[in-house]
C-alpha positions as CSV (number, residue, x, y, z in Angstrom):
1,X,63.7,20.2,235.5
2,X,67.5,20.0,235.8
3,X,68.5,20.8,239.7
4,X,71.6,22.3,241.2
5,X,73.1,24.5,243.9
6,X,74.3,27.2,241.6
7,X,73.3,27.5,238.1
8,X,75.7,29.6,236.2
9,X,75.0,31.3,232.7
10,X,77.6,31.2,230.4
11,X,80.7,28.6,230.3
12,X,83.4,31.2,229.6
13,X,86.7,31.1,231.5
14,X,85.1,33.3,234.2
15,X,81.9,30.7,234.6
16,X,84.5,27.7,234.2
17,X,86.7,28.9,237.3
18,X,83.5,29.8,239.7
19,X,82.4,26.1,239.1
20,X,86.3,25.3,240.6
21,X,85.5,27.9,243.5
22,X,82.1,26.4,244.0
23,X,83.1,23.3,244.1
24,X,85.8,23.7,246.8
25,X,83.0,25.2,249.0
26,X,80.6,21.6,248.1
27,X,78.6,23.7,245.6
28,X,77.0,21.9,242.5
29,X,77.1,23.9,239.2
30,X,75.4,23.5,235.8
31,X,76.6,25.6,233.0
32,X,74.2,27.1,230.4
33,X,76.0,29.0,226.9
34,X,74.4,29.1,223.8
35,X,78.0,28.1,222.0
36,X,77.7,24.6,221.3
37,X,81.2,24.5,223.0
38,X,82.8,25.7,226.7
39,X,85.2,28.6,226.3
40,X,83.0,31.3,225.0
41,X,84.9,33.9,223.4
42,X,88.2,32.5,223.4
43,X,86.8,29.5,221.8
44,X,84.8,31.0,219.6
45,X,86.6,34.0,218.1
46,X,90.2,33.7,218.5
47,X,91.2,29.9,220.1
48,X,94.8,30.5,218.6
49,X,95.6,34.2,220.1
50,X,98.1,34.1,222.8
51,X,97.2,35.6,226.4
52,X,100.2,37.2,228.3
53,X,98.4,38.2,231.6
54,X,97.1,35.2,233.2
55,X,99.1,34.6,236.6
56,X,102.1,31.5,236.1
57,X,101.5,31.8,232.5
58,X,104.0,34.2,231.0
59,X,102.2,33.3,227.3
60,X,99.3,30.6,227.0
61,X,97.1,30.0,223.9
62,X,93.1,31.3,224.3
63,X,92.4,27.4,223.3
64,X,94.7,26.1,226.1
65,X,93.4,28.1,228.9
66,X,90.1,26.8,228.5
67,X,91.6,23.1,227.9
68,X,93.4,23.6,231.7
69,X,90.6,25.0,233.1
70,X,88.1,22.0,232.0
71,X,90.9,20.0,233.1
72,X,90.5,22.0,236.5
73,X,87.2,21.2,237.2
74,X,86.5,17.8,236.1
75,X,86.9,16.9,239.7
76,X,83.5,19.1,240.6
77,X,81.8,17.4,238.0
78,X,80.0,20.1,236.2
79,X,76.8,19.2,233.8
80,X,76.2,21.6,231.0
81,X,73.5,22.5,229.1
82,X,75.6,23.7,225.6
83,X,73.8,25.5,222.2
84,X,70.9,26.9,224.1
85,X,70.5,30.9,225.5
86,X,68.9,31.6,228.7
87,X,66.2,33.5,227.8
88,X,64.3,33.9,231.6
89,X,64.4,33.8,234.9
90,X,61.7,33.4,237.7
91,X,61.5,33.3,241.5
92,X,59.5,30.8,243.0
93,X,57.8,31.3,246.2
94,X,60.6,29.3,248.0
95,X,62.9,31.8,247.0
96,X,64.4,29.6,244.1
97,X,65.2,30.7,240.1
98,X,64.1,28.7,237.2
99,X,65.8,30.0,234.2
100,X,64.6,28.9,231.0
101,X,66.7,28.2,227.9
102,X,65.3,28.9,224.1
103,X,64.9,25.2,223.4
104,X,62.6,25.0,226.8
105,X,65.2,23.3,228.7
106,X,64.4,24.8,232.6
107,X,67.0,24.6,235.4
108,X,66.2,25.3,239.0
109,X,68.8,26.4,241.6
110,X,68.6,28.9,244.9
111,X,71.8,30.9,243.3
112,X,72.0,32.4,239.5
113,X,75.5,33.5,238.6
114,X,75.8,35.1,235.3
115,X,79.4,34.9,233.4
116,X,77.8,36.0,230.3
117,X,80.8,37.7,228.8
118,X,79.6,40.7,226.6
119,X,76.6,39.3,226.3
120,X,74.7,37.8,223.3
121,X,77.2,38.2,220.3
122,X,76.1,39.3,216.3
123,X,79.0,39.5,213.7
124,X,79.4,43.0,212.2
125,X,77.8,42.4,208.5
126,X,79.7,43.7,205.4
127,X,77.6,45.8,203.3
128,X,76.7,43.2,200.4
129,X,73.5,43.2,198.9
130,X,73.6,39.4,198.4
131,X,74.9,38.2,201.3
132,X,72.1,36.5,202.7
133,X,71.3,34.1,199.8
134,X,75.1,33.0,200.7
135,X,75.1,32.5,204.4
136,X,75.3,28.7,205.5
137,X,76.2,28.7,201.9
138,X,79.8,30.0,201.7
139,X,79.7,32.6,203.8
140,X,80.7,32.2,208.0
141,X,81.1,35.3,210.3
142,X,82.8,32.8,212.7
143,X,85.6,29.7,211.9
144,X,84.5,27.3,214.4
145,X,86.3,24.2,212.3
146,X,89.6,24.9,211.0
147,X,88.9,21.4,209.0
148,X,85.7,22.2,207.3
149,X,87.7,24.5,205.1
150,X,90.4,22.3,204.4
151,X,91.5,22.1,200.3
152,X,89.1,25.1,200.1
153,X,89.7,28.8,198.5
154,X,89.2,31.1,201.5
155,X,88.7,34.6,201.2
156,X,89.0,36.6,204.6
157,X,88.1,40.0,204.9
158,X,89.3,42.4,208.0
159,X,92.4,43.5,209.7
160,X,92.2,42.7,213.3
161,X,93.4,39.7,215.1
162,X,91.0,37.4,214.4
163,X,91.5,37.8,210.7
164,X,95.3,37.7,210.9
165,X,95.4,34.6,213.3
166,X,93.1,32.8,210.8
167,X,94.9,33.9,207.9
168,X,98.4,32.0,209.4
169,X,96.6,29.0,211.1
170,X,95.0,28.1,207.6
171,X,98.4,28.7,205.8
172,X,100.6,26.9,208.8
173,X,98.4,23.5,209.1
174,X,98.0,22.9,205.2
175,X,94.2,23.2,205.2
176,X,92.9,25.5,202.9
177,X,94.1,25.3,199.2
178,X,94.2,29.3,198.6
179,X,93.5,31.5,201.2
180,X,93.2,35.6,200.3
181,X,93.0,38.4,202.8
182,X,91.1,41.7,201.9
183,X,91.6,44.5,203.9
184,X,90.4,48.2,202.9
185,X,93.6,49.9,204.9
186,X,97.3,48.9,203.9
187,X,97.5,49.1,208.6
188,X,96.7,46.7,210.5
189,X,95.1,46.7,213.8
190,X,96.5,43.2,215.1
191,X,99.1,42.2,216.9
192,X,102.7,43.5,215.5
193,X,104.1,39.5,215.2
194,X,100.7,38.6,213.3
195,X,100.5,41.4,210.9
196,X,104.4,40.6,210.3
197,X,103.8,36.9,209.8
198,X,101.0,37.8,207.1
199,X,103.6,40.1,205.1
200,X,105.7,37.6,205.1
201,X,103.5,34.9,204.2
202,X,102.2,37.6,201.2
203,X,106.0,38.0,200.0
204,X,106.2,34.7,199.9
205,X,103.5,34.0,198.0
206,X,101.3,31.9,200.5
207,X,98.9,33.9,200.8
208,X,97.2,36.4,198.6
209,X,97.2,39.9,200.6
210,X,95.0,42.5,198.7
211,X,94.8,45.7,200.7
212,X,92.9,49.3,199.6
213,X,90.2,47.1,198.8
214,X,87.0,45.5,199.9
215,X,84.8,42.2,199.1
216,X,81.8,44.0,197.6
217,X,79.7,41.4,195.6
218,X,79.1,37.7,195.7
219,X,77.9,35.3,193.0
220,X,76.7,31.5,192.2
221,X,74.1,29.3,192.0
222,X,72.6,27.8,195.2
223,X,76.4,27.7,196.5
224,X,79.6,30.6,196.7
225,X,81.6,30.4,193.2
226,X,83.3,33.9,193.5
227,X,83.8,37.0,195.1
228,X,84.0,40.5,193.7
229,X,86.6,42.9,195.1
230,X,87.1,46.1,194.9
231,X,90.6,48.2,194.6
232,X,91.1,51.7,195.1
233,X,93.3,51.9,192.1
234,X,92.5,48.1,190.2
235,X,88.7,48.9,190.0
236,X,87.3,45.3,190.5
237,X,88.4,42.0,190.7
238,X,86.6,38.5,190.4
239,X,88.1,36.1,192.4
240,X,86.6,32.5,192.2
241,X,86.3,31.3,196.3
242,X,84.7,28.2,198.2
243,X,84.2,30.0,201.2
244,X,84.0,34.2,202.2
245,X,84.7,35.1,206.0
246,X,84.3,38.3,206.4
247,X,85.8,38.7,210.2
248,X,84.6,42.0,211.4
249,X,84.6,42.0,215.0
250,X,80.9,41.0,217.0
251,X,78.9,43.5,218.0
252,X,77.6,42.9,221.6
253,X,74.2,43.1,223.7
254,X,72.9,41.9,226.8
255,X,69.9,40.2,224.8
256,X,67.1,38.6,227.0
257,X,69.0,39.3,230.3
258,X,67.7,43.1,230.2
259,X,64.9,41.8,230.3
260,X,65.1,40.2,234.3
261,X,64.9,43.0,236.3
262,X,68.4,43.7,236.9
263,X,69.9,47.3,237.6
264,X,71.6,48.4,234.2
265,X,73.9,50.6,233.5
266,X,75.7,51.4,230.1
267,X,74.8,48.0,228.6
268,X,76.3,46.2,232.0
269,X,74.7,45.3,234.8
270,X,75.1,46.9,238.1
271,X,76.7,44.6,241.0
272,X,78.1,45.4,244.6
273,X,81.7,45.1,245.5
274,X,81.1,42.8,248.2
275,X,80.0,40.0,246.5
276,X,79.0,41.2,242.9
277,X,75.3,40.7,243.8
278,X,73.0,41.9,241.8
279,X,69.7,43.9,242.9
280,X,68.0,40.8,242.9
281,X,69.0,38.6,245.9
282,X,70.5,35.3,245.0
283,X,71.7,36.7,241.5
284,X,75.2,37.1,241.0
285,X,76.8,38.7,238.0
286,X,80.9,38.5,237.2
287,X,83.1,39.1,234.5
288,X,82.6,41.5,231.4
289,X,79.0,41.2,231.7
290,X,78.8,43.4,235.1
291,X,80.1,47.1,236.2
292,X,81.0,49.1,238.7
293,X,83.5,51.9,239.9
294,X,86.9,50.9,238.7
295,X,85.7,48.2,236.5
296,X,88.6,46.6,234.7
297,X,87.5,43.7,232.0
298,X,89.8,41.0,232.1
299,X,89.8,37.6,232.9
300,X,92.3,37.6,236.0
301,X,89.5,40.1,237.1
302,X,86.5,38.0,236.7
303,X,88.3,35.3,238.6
304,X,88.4,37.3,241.6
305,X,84.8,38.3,241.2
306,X,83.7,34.8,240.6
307,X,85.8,33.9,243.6
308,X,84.0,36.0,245.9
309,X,80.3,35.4,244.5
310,X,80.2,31.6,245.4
311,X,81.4,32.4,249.4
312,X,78.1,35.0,249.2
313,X,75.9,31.9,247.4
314,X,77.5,29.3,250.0
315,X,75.7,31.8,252.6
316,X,72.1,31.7,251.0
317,X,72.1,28.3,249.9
318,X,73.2,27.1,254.0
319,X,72.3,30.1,255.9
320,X,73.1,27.9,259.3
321,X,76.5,26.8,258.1
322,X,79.4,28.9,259.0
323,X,81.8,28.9,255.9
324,X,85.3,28.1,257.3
325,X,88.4,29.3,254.4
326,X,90.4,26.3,253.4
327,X,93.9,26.6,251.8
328,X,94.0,24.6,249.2
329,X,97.6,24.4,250.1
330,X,96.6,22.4,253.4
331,X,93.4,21.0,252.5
332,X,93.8,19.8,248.7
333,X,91.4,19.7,245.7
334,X,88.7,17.2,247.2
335,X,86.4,16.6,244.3
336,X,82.4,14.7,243.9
């Protein structure tokens, strides 16, 4: 049984900053995230996309945000508990939670704070008949090492950012050997700098840009040796590939967390303003993952709302102390 003072669910950048809240106030935190990595879903999904509304930071990288705020909190000395999902939580009768990871790992703490983003992410499929027999195989929904497809032919498929930004960060570093992006629109729905960096990149002849089209079979043996596409106008085209990423966006859920007794609404759960509590004392919820009149989902947001949960879990973990604000400014960061 791993013990703590606040036991946090999901190491995102909102669940990364309430550890450095926490631990100005003396609070322990362990993190739990079922990414095998901090950062959630700017690690995950789009480490390379630039941010342009933290505070101080007129333009910082999704990667670099999460490297300064692990950088932030090493002080507090956080433990993690990385590539497992919470799946429940308990009361016992001393008015503790044990929450209980897929892999059986438990944690027991008098505060729950969940930063659980969206939720529990599953990538948006392509209709391919196949496509099973190829995942793990050739076929990722998610580019979690740029190196594992280096000399490779990559075929991306989608138009957003994530599929842009992957398209220029393979082509930039020298890693992939071809890399082709299929899109069924000749628009994109990136960011205007992106979509102009892959046009260029396509005139140029870096990259191959097939639009009015879509990736619609897959074949081999045991292994991804080509995919099918097909054009609008062309009909279809084999295109031998290493490696298919269809990047479709994720489709979100709240997965086992619906499941605790919390007040839901529209996929979110319900929190007060005060101290996004939850209905169930001692639970916290901040960030994406919560709701309520006014809700704005961004990160400078969930910093504030992580901010104020940890002076409300301060009050239930030492109901005889009397919580005193300290500046930072006067008092410093004193870490463990």
């Amino acid at each position: 049984m791993i013990q703590t003072d606040i036991i946090i669910i999901g190491a995102g950048p909102v669940g990364l900053f309430t550890v450095f809240e926490a631990g100005l106030l003396k609070l322990r935190c362990h993190l739990i995230d079922s990414l095998p990595v901090p950062g959630g879903q700017l690690t995950e999904i789009y480490p390379k996309k630039p941010i342009y509304d933290i505070p101080g930071f007129p333009i910082v990288n999704a990667g670099d945000l999460i490297d300064n705020l692990m950088k932030q909190i090493e002080v507090f000395k956080p433990q993690f508990t990385l590539g497992e999902s919470a799946v429940s939580l308990e009361e016992t009768p001393e008015n503790h939670f044990i929450v209980t990871t897929n892999k059986g790992t438990k944690h027991q703490a008098p505060v729950v704070i969940i930063a659980g983003g969206l939720g529990v992410f599953e990538p948006r499929k392509p209709p391919i008949e196949n496509l099973a027999d190829f995942e793990d195989k050739g076929v990722e929904y998610i580019i979690r090492d740029p190196k594992f497809y280096q000399d490779k032919r990559v075929v991306i498929s989608g138009g957003g950012d994530s599929a842009l930004d992957w398209t220029i960060y393979l082509v930039e570093n020298k890693i992939a050997s071809e890399v082709s992006l299929v899109h069924r629109r000749t628009s994109f729905r990136g960011h205007l700098d992106s979509v102009q960096k892959v046009m260029d990149m396509a005139n140029d002849g870096r990259i191959k840009l097939i639009t009015d089209a879509e990736v619609v079979g897959l074949s081999g043996n045991g292994k991804l040796h080509s995919v099918t596409i097909r054009h609008t106008t062309m009909g279809d085209i084999v295109k031998e590939a290493d490696h298919f990423v269809p990047l479709f966006g994720l489709t979100p859920s709240l997965g086992p967390i619906a499941d605790w007794g919390l007040e839901i609404e529209k996929n979110a759960v319900k929190v007060n303003t005060f101290d996004y509590s939850t209905n169930r004392k001692g639970v916290f919820a901040v960030g994406d993952i919560n709701t309520y009149p006014g809700k704005l989902k961004l990160i400078l947001c969930g910093f504030h709302e992580g901010t104020l949960a940890v002076q409300s879990a301060f009050a239930k973990i030492y109901p005889n102390k009397k919580n005193v604000l300290k500046y930072t400014t006067v008092n410093g960061v004193n870490g463990f």
